[in-house]
C-alpha positions in Angstrom: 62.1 54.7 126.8 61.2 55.2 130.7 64.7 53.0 131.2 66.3 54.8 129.0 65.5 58.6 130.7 65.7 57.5 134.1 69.4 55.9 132.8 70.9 59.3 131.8 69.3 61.1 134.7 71.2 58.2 136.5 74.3 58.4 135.0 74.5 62.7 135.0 73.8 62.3 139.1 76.8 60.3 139.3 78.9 62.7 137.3 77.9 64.9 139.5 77.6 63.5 142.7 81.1 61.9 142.1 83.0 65.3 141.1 81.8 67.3 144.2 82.9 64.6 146.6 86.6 64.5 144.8 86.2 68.2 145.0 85.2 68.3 149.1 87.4 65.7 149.7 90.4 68.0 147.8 89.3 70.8 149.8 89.4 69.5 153.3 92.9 67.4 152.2 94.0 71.3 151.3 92.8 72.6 154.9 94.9 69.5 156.5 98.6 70.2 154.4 98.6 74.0 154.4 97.9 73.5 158.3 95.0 75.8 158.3 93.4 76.4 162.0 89.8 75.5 160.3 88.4 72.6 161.3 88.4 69.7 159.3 85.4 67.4 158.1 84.4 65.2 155.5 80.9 64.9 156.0 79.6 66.6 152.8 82.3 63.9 150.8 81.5 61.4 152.5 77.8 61.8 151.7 78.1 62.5 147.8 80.1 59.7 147.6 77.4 58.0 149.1 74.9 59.3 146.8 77.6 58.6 143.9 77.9 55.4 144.2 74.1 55.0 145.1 73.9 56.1 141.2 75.8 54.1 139.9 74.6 50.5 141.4 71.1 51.4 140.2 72.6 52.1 136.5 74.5 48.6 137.3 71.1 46.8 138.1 69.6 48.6 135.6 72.1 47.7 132.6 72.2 44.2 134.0 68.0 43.9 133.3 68.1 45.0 129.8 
């Protein structure tokens, strides 16, 4: 039951975690092709990606256990 929680809580963060990096990552590949004078960084992609696929190798190990 425990497993079973902490899988879906698991599996929603990497939802999550992996549509706001696509989404930062689209946003600073935006600011680069329209040539925009901001600066660029992908910092904040960079680290939900991170925490995405931090997600989903616990689910991995997890699955793998059961």
């Amino acid at each position: 039951m425990l497993l079973n929680i902490l899988g879906y809580i698991l599996g929603i963060g990497f939802v999550i975690f992996g549509i706001c990096s696509i989404y930062y990552a689209g946003y600073e590949l935006y600011k680069i092709i329209s040539k925009s004078d901001k600066k660029v960084s992908f910092n904040k992609a960079i680290i939900f990606g991170i925490l995405s696929l931090i997600c989903s190798i616990i689910l991995i190990i997890i699955a793998n256990t059961l």
